[in-house]
Phi, psi and omega in degrees: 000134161319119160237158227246123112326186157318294195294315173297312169301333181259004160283309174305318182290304169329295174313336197251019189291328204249018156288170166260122197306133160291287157288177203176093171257130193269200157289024172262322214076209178281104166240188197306313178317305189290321189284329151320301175249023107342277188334289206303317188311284181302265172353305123348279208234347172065338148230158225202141150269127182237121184248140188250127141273057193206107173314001142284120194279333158317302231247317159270021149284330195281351163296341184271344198266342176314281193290340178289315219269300166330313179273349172089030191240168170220157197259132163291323191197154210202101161201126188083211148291357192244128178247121169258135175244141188258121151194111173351135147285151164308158182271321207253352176273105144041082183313326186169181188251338166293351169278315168283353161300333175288308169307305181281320153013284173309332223242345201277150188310308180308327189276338162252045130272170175288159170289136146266147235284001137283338198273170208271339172293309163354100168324134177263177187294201166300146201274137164273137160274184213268324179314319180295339199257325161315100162163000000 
């Protein structure tokens, strides 16, 4: 399992302050399915907010450890009902496929020639001021 220093952990937690949980175990608890889009989760985005509906706090703690040990994550912060998770992308996978759509995109014949000088891509000249058009 992944562990954490101080300094990465309180970087992480910074990145995940101002998400929204993505998942939400209900009163079924933890069942494959949820752990699926955990998984589905991570992978995605690499850090995860998770809201627990259940007022034992004992019973989500041992839930973190439920979802940490299977899934190869590690939990950032524990507070309230809300669980933050960690877990590397892999190096050879990809951020996601609208990235790689950008990249090729970026790299196609059309996008490196210049606009030509009518079309809407086309830079216009120096901004005139209203003093220029007065005189």
């Amino acid at each position: 399992m992944l562990t954490l220093n101080p300094a990465q952990r309180r970087a992480l937690k910074a990145r995940a302050h101002h998400l929204q949980p993505v998942v939400l175990v209900g009163d079924a608890g933890l069942t494959p399915t949820v752990l699926r889009e955990i998984d589905i989760n991570l992978k995605s985005h690499e850090l995860i907010k998770i809201r627990v509906f259940g007022d034992d706090r004992a019973a989500r703690a041992a839930m973190i450890e439920a979802i940490c040990t299977p899934l190869n994550a590690v939990a950032v912060q524990h507070i309230g009902k809300i669980l933050v998770l960690f877990r590397p992308r892999p190096a050879e996978e990809p951020a996601s496929k609208s990235l790689q759509r950008r990249e090729l995109g970026s790299a196609t014949k059309k996008s490196l020639r210049p606009p030509k000088p009518g079309s809407r891509t086309a830079k216009p000249g120096p901004r005139r001021t209203k003093r220029s058009f007065q005189g």
